[in-house]
C-alpha positions as CSV (number, residue, x, y, z in Angstrom):
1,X,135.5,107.3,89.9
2,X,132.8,104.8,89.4
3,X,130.9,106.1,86.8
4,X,128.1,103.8,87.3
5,X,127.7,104.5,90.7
6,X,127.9,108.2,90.5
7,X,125.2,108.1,88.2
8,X,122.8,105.8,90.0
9,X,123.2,108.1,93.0
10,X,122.5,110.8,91.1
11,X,119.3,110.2,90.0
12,X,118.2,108.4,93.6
13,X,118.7,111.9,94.4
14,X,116.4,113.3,92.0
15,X,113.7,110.6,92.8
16,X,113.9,111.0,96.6
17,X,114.0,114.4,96.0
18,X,117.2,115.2,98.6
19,X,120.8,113.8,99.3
20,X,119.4,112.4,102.9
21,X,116.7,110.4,101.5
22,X,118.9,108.8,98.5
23,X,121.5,108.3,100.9
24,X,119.3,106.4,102.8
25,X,117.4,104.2,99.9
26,X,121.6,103.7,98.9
27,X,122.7,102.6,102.5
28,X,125.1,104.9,102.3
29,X,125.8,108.6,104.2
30,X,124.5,111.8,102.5
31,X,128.7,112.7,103.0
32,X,129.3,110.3,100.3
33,X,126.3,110.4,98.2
34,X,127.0,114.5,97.9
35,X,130.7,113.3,96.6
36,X,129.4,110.6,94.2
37,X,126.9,113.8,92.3
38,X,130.0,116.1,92.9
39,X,132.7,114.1,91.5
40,X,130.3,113.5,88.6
41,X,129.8,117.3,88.0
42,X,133.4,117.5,88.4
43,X,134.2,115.3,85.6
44,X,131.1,116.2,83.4
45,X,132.6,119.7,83.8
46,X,128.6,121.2,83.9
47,X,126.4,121.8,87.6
48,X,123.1,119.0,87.0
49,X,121.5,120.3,90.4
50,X,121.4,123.6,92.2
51,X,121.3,123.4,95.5
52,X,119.1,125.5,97.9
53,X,118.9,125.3,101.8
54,X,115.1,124.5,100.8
55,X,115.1,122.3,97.6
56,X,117.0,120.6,94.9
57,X,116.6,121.6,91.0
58,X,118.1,120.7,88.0
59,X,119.4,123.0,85.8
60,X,118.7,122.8,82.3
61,X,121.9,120.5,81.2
62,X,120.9,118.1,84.5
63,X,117.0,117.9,83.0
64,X,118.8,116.5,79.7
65,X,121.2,114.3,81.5
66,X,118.7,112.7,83.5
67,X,116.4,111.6,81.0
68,X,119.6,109.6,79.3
69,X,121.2,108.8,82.2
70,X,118.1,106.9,83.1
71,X,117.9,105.0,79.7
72,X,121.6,104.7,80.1
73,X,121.0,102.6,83.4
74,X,118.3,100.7,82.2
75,X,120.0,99.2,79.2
76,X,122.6,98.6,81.6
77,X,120.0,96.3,84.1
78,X,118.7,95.2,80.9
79,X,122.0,93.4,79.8
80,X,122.4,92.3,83.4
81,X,119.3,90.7,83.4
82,X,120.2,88.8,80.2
83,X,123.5,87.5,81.4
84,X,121.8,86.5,84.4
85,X,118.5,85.0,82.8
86,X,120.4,81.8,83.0
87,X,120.6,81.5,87.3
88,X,118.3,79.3,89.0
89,X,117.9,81.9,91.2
90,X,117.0,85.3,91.1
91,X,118.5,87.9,93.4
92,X,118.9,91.9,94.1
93,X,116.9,94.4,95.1
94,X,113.2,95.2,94.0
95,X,111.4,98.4,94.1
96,X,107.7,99.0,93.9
97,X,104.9,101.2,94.4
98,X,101.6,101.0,95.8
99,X,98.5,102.5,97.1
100,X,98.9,102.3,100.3
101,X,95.8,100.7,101.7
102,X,96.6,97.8,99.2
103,X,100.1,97.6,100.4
104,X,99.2,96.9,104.0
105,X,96.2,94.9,103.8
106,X,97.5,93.0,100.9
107,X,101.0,93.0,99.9
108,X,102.4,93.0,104.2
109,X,101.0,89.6,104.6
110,X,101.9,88.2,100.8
111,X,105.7,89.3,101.4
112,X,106.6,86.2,103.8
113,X,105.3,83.6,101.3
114,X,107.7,85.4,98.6
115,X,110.5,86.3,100.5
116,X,110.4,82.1,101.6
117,X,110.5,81.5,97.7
118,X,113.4,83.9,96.3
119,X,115.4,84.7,99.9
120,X,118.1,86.4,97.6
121,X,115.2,89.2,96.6
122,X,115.2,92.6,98.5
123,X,112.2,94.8,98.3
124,X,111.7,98.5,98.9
125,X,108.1,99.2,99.0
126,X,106.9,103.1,98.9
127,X,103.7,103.9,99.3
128,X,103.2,107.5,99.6
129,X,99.8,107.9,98.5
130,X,97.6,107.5,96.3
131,X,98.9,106.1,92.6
132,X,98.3,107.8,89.5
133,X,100.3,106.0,86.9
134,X,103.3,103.3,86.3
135,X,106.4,105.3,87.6
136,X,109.7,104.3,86.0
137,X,111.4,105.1,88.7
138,X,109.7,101.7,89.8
139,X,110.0,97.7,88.6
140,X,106.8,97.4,89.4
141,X,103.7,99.2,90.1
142,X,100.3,98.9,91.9
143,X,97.6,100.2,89.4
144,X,94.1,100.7,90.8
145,X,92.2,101.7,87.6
146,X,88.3,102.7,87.7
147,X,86.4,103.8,85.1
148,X,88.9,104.6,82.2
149,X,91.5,102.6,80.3
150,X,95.1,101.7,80.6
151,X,97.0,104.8,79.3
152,X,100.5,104.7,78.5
153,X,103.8,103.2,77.5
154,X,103.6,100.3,80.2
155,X,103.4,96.7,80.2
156,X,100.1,95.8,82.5
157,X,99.5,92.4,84.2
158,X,95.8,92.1,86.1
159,X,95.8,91.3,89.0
160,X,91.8,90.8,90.3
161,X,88.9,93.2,90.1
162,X,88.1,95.0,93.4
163,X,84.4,96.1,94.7
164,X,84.1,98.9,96.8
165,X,81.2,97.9,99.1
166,X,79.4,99.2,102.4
167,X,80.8,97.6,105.6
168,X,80.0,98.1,109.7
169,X,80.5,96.4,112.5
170,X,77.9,93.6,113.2
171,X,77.2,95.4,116.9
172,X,76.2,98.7,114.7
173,X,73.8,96.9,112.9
174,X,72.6,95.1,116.2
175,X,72.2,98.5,117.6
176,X,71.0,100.5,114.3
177,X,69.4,97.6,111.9
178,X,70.3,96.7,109.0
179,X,69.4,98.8,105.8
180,X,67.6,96.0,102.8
181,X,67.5,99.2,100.3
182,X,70.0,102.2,99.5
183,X,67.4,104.6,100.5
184,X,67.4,103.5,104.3
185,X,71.3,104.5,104.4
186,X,70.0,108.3,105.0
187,X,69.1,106.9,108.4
188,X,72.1,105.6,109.5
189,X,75.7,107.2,110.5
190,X,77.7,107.1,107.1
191,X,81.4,107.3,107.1
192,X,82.8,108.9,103.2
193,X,85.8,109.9,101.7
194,X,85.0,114.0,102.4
195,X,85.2,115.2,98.7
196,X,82.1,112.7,97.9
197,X,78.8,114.9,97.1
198,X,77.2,111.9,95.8
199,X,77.3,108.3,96.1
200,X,75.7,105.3,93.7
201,X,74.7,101.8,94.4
202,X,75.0,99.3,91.7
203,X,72.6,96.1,92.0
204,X,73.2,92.7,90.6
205,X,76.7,90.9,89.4
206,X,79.5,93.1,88.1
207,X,78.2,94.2,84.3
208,X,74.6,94.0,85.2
209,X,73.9,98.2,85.4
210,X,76.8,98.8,82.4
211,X,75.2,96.4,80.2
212,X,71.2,96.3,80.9
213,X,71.3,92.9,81.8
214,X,67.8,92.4,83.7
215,X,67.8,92.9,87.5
216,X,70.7,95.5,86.7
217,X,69.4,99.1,89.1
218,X,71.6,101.9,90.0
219,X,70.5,104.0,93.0
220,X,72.4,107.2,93.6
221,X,72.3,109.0,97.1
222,X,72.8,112.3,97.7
223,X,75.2,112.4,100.8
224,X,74.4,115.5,103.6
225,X,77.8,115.8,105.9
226,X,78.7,112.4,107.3
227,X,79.5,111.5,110.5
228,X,83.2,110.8,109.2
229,X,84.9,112.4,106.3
230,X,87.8,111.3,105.5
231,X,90.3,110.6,102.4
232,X,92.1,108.2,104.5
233,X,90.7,104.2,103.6
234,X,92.3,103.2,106.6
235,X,90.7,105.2,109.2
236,X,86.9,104.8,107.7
237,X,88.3,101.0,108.1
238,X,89.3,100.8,111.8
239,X,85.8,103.7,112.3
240,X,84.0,101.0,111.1
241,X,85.7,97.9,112.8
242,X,84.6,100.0,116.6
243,X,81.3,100.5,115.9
244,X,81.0,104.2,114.3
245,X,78.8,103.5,111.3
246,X,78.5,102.2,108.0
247,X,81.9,102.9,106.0
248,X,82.5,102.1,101.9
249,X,85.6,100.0,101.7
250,X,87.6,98.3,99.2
251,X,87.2,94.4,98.9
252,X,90.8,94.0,99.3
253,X,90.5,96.7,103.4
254,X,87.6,94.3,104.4
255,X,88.5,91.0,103.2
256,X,90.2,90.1,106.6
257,X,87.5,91.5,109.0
258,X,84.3,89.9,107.0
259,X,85.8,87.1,107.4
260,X,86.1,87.0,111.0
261,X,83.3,88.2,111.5
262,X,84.5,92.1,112.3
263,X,82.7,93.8,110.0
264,X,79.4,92.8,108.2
265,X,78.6,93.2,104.5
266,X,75.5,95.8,104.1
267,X,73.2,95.8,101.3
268,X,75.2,92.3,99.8
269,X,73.1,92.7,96.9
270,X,74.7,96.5,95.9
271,X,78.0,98.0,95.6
272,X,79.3,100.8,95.1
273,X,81.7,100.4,92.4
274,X,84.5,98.6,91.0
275,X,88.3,98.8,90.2
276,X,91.0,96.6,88.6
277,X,94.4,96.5,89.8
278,X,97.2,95.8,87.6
279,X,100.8,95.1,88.1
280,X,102.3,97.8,85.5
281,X,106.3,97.7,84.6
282,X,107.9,99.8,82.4
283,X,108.3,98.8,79.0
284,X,112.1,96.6,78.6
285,X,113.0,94.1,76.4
286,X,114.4,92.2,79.2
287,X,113.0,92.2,82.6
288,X,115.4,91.2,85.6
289,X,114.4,87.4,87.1
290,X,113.2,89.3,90.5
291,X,110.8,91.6,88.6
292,X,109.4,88.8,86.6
293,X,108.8,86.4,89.1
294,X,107.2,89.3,91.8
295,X,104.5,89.5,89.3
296,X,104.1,86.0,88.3
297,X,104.0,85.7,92.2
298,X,101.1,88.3,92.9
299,X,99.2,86.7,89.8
300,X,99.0,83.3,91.3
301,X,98.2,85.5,94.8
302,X,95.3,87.0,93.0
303,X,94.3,85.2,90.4
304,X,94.9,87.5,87.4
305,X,91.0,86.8,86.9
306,X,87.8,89.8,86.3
307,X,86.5,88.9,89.5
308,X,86.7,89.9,93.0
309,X,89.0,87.2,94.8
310,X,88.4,89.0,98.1
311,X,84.7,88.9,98.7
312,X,84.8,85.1,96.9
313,X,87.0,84.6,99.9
314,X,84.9,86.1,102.7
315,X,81.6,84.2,101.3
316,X,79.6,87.4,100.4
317,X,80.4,88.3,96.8
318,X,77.5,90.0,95.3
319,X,74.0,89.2,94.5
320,X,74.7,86.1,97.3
321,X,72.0,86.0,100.8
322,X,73.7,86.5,103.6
């Protein structure tokens, strides 16, 4: 028995939360994934999952082997990593996380340029929903922090800062005019994510409002039932791209479609308000080439800088006439 092996597909099971799905993430079939966890309980001589016609759990010795099976497996990529530090070229297979809106309007058209560089590097990109925290089941993930600080046993690299601004299509306005103060917005059709009671405009450059510099004016809005509610970014995105109404979207969703000319930037001087995303990975005192150069790659994508790459790009970064 590969002992390695076994143990790897053991806790792809775990992560993917079924034999099917870790069979799948393995390229293998669930047949031989079920043996590889068998054959391990076999020679560990203890059950590590029960196994339910509904769901997998651990039992209590397969909680305890997990968390140092995982260490285990790390030390092992760590020492792999090392030996290979020294190859001009790194190689195997990266997995990441991200939220998912970043993943497709970002990362999807990123990946060509990187898989041109470092042809060797395989990537498995989940993105489930929205993202809490680093996961170490991970090498790297997409952060999206607002509002609170970095918590936890991480390493962090910024990647830009993101406004979240309002956004319709330049027909709407044609149609509906276009709003020069918050307070004209209860005339108009908004689309919001549906748990929003409550929505505030920030005026001026990013800082202004948080530190009293002059011209710095927050304006909140209490928000009756939109038009659209909706927790999905994507669908207040293409809403707004046909017409629909006025939508608040992520720099990074409307980056593309303000600069074509799809979608129009309302109330330029306002916004709503702002997150930093970071590139987290867990904590290792060696990382593998292909992590290390993903990030170094989405740094040089981004910038790395406090500042909105996105809206610099589309010409209508804050506080600027349009």
């Amino acid at each position: 028995m590969d002992r390695l092996h076994s143990m790897r597909a053991f806790v792809r099971v775990i992560d993917a939360g079924s034999f099917a799905g870790a069979a799948r993430e393995m390229n293998q079939s669930p047949a031989v994934v079920t043996r590889l966890v068998a054959d391990l309980e076999e020679h560990l001589g203890a059950r590590l999952i029960n196994r339910t016609t509904r769901r997998l759990a651990l039992t209590d010795i397969g909680e305890a082997y997990l968390e140092r099976t995982r260490a285990i497996l790390t030390e092992v990529e760590e020492a792999e990593a090392l030996a290979s530090s020294a190859t001009s070229e790194p190689r195997g297979h990266l997995r990441v996380l991200a939220p998912p809106a970043f993943a497709v309007h970002q990362l999807a058209k990123h990946l060509p340029a990187f898989h041109e560089q470092y042809p060797k590097v395989t990537i498995e990109l989940a993105a489930p929903g929205p993202v809490e925290g680093m996961d170490e089941a991970f090498d790297v993930t997409i952060l999206s922090v607002a509002r609170r600080p970095l918590d936890g046993d991480f390493v962090a690299r910024r990647l830009a800062r993101s406004e979240v601004i309002a956004c319709a299509a330049p027909a709407y306005l044609d149609r509906r005019g276009r709003p020069q103060h918050p307070g004209e917005l209860s005339g108009h059709d908004a689309m919001l994510p549906s748990f929003l009671r409550e929505v505030s405009f920030v005026r001026g450059l990013f800082g202004d409002a948080d530190d009293d510099a002059p011209g710095g004016e927050t304006v909140s809005i209490a928000t009756a039932r939109p038009l659209l509610g909706t927790t999905h970014i994507d669908l207040l995105y293409a809403a707004a791209l046909h017409g629909l109404g006025i939508a608040g979207l992520p720099s990074f969703v409307a980056e593309d479609a303000l600069r074509e000319g799809a979608l129009e930037r309302v109330l330029p001087e306002w916004r709503l308000f702002d997150a930093t995303l970071y590139a987290a990975m867990p904590t290792r005192k060696h990382v593998p080439a292909r992590t290390r150069v993903f990030v170094d790659f989405l740094l040089k994508a981004f910038g790395g800088e406090d500042r909105d790459p996105w809206l610099i790009a589309a010409g209508c970064e804050t506080g600027k006439r349009q």
